[in-house]
C-alpha positions in Angstrom: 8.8 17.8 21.7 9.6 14.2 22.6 11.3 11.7 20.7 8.4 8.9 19.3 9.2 5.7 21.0 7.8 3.9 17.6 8.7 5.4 14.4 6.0 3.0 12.8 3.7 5.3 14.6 5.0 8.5 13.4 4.7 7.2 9.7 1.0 6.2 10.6 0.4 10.2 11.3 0.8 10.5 7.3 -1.7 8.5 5.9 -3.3 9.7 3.0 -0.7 12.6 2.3 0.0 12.5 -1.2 2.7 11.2 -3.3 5.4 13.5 -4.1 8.9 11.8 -5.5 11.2 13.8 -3.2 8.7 14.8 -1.2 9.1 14.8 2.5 6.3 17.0 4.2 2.6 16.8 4.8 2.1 18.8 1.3 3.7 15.9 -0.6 6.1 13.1 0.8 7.9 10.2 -1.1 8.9 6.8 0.6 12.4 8.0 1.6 10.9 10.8 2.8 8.4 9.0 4.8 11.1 6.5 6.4 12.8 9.9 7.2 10.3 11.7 8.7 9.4 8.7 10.5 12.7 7.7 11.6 13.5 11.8 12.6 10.0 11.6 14.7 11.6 9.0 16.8 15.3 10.6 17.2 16.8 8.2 15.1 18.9 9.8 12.6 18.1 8.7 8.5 19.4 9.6 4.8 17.5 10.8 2.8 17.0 8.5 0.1 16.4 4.7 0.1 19.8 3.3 -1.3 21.6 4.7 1.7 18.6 3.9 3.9 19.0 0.3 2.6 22.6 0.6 3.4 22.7 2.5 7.0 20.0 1.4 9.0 19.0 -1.7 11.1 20.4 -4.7 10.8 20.0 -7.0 7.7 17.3 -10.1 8.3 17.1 -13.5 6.9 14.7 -14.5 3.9 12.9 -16.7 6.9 12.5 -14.4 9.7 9.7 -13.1 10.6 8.4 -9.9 10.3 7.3 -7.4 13.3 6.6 -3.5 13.4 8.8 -1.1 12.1 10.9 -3.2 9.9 11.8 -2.3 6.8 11.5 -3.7 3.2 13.4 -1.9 0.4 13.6 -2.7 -3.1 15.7 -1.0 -6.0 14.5 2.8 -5.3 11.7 1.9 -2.7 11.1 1.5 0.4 8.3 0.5 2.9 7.5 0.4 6.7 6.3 -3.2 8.1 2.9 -2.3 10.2 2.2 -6.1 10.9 3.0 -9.2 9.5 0.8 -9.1 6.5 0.9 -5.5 6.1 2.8 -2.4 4.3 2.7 1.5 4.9 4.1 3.5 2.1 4.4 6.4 0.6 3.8 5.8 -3.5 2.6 5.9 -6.8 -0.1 3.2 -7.3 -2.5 4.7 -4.6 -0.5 8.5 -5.3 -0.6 8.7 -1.1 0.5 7.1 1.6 -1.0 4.2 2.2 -1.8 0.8 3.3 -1.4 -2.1 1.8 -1.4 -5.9 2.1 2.3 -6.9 2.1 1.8 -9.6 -0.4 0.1 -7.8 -2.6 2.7 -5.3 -3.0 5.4 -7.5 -3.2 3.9 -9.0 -6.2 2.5 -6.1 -7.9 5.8 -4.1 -7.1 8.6 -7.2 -8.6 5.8 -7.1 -11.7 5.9 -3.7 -12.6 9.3 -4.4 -13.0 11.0 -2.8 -9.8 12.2 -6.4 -9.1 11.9 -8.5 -5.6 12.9 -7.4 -2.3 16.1 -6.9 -1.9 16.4 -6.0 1.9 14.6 -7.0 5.0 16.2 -4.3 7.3 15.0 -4.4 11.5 16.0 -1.4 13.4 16.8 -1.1 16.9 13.9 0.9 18.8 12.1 1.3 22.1 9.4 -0.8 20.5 
């Protein structure tokens, strides 16, 4: 019944759900939808898809900073929760789940299959 202090946390809960493009449930959740339901677990109201994620939430971070908990990375039509500093959770079509993976790793494979670098670095404001 209580708002999630850390919405990192919530989107943890949904490891292994499967990969659903506009998804956004247990039965099949896409990575909008997981930043949603994350975001919603915590009380923290979020759009629905990633380009107005990317455009309405948290405050922007340099190329530099470093990265904590609960940030965000978005590229062109994707987005992806920061668990630690060398490590994603999303929700999408290479492991067809939500999952983990090492934040390099994605980066790379994500900008090669042609989805481009990362365009935002996004750091919200939370009880965390």
């Amino acid at each position: 019944d209580a708002a999630a202090e850390d919405p990192a946390e919530v989107a943890l809960r949904l490891i292994g759900t499967p990969y659903l493009w506009g998804g956004n449930s247990r039965l099949g959740i896409d990575c909008s939808g997981l930043a949603q339901a994350a975001l919603h677990g915590a009380g923290i109201a979020c759009p629905g898809d990633s380009d107005m994620q990317e455009a309405e939430l948290g405050e922007a971070l340099p190329e530099d900073a470093a990265l904590r908990r609960g940030d965000l990375l978005f590229w062109k039509g994707h987005v992806a929760w920061v668990v630690d500093p060398e490590t994603l959770l999303h929700a999408n079509a290479h492991h067809m789940a939500v999952a983990y993976e090492p934040m390099a790793e994605a980066i790379a494979r994500i900008e090669a299959q042609g989805d481009g670098p990362v365009r935002a670095r996004k750091r919200l404001e939370t009880k965390t």
